[in-house]
N, C-alpha and C positions, 0 to 999 in steps of 0.2 A: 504494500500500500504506500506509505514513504520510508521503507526502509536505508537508513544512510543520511538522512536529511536532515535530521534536530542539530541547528546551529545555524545551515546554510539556508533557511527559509524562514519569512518573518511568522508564520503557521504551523512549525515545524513539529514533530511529532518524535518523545522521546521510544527509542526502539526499544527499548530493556523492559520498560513498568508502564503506567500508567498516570504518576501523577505529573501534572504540568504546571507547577508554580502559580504565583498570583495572577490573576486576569479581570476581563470584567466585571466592575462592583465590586473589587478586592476578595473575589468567593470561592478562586482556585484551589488555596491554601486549605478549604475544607472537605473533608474526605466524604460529607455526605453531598456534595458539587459535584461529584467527577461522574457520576452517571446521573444525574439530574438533566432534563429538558420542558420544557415549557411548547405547547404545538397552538396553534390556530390557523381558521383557515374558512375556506368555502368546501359546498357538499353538494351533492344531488341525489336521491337516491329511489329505487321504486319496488315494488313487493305486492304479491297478491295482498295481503291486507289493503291494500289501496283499493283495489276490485277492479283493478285494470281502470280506474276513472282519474287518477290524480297522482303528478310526479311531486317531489318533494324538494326544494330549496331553501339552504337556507349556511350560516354559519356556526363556528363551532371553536370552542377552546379545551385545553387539557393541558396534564400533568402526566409525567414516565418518569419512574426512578427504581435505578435496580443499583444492591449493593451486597458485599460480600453475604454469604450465609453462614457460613461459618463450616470447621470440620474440614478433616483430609482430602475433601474428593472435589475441592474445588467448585462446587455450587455457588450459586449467585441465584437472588429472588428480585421479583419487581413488585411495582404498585401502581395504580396509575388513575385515570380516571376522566372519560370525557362529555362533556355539557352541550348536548348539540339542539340548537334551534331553529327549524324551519316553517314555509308558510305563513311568512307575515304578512300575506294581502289573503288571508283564507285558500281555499281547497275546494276541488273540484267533486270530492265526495258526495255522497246522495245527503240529501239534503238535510233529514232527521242526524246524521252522524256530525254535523259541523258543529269545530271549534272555533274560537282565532285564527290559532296557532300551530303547533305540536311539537313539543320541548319532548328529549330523552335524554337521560345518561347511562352511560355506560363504565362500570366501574371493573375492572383489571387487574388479576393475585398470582402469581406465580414460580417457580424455580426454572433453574435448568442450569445446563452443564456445555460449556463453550471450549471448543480448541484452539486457539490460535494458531498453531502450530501444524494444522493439520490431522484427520484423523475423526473422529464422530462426536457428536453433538445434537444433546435430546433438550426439550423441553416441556413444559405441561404449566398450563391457565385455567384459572378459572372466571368465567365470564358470567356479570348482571346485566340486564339490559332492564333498566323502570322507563316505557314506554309511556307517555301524555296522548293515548291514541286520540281518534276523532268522537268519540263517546264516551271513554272511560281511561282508567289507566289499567294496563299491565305489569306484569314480573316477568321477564322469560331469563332461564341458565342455561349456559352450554362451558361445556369444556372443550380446550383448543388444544393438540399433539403438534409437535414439529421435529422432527430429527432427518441429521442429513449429515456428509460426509463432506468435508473441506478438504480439498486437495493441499497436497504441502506447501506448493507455490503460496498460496494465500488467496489468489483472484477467483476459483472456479470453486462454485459449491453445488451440488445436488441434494434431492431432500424431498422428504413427503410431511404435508400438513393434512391434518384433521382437527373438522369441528364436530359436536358430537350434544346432541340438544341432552338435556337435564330435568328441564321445567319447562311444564307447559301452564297455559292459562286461558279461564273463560271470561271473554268481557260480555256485562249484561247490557242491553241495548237500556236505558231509563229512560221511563216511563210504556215500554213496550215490552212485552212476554217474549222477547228474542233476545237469541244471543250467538255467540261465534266464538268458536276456539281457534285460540292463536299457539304454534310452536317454533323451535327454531331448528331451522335448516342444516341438515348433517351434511357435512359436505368433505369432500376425500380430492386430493389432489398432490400432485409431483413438479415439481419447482427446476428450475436452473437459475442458477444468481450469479452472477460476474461483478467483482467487486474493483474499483476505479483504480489505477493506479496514482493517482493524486486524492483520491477519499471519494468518497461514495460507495454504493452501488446500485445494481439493479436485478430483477427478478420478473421473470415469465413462469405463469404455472398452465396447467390443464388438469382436469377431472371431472367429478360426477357429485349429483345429489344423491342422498338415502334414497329418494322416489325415483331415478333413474334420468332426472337431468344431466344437461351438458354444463362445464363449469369451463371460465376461462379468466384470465388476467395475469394483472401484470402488478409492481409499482416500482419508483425507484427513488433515489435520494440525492442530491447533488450539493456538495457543500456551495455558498456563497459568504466568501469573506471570514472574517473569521471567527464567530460563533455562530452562526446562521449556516440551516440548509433549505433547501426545498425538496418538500417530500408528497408525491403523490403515487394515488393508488386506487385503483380501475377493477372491480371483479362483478363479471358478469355471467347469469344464470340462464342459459337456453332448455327453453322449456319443450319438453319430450311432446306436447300436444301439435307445437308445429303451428303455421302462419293463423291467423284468426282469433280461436281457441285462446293459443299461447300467451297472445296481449294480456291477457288477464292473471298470467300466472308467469311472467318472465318475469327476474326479479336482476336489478341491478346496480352497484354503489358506486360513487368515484368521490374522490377525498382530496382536495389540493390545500396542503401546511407549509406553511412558513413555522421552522423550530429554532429556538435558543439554544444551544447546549450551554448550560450554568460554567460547568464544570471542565470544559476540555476543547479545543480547536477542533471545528467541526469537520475539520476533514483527515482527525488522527482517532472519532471514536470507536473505529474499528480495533483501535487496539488496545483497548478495554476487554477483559475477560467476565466485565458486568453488566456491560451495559445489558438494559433488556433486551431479552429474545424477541419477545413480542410488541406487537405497534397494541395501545388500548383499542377494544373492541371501538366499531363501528359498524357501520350499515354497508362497507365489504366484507368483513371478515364475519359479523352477526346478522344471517337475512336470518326471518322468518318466514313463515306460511299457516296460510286462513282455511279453513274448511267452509267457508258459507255461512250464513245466519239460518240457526233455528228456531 
């Protein structure tokens, strides 16, 4: 990534460890800084819960922080947590279901185990999503898998992620004797990630839903300057119904952040053994699915 560099670049990244001295806001110097980031951004996102009648816009903020866990084997945990608000001119939704708005968060726990070095790397989340639906609110949980094989080089990674639903839930229609269960989307795919020789990287996947859809995307990361990157991310659901039908049940998220890294030049966090595995859940990596009003 910049191996050889620390001293010859105003960005430069120490090759041995991880910590990089005082920096912006005097916050380097704190060891709970160096895997610290701060994310906001625009969103767009869309899901059979919608009923094929209404896309979703709108922005979003959050927090990522992963740090030692402690113990021989090298672990590291995160935390995280994101505030996302769309539909500030209202929604296309049938007419009885209208809010304002529709505010979610999405709150982010988990371990895992990174190689820098080359060699395997697993991890495991757990994901809340409290949904502000168009009628009521939700709960939904899933848990998220990702393990993959870094080549020694350091630039070329392969890998499979899984989501994996937990918790479902019925929202009641108020004031009508209907309701609708909402759960979340299992979703299974295989990644290739190329990571930048000057910091970044990027990643294309493909796979499948539990119900036998087509899955695909991408995201990537690109430092600018020197705590900031830009990070976006594209994951779309092809739905096994096919052109018509489908409208109503294709589900798809994209994500564009501007991130702070507190803690470290953002184009040397790669060589951090903390940083998190995981981006906090969203409406790519967290779809759901509606079964209809009864």
């Amino acid at each position: 990534m910049c191996d050889g560099c620390y001293g010859g670049h105003p960005y430069a990244c120490r090759t041995g460890g991880y910590g990089y001295g005082p920096g912006l806001l005097g916050l380097r110097s704190a060891w709970w800084t160096r895997d610290l980031s701060f994310f906001a951004g625009v969103h767009g996102f869309k899901g059979p819960p919608d009923r094929g009648r209404n896309g979703n816009f709108g922005i979003h903020e959050g927090i990522n922080f992963g740090a030692p866990f402690g113990g021989p084997w090298g672990l590291g945990y995160q935390v995280g947590f994101n505030a996302v608000h769309s539909n500030f001119s209202g929604d296309q939704a049938y007419e009885y279901l209208r809010r304002a708005d529709r505010n979610q968060v999405f709150l982010t726990a988990g371990i895992f185990r990174r190689s820098l070095g080359g060699g395997f790397q697993w991890g495991v989340a757990f994901d809340l999503l409290h949904d502000n639906y168009y009628f009521g609110d939700s709960d939904l949980k899933q848990i998220r898998t990702e393990s993959s094989y870094l080549f020694p080089s350091g630039l070329r990674e392969i890998g499979y992620f899984g989501a994996y639903g937990t918790g479902d839930d019925n929202l009641i229609l108020l004031g009508r004797d209907r309701y609708t269960s909402l759960e979340p989307t299992d979703m299974f795919a295989f990644y290739y990630r190329r990571y930048f020789v000057e910091g970044g990287d990027g990643r294309l996947w493909g796979g499948f839903t539990g119900r036998g859809d087509g899955l695909i995307g991408g995201d990537i990361r690109v430092p600018i300057g020197k705590s900031w990157a830009i990070e976006n991310r594209i994951n779309y659901l092809i739905p096994k119904q096919g052109h018509g039908a489908g409208q109503a049940e294709e589900s798809w998220g994209l994500s564009l952040n501007l991130v702070w890294y507190v803690g470290a030049p953002s184009r040397c966090v790669d060589k951090s053994p903390f940083r998190p595995m995981f981006n906090v859940a969203d409406n790519t990596s967290f779809m759901s699915d509606a079964d209809g009003f009864h």
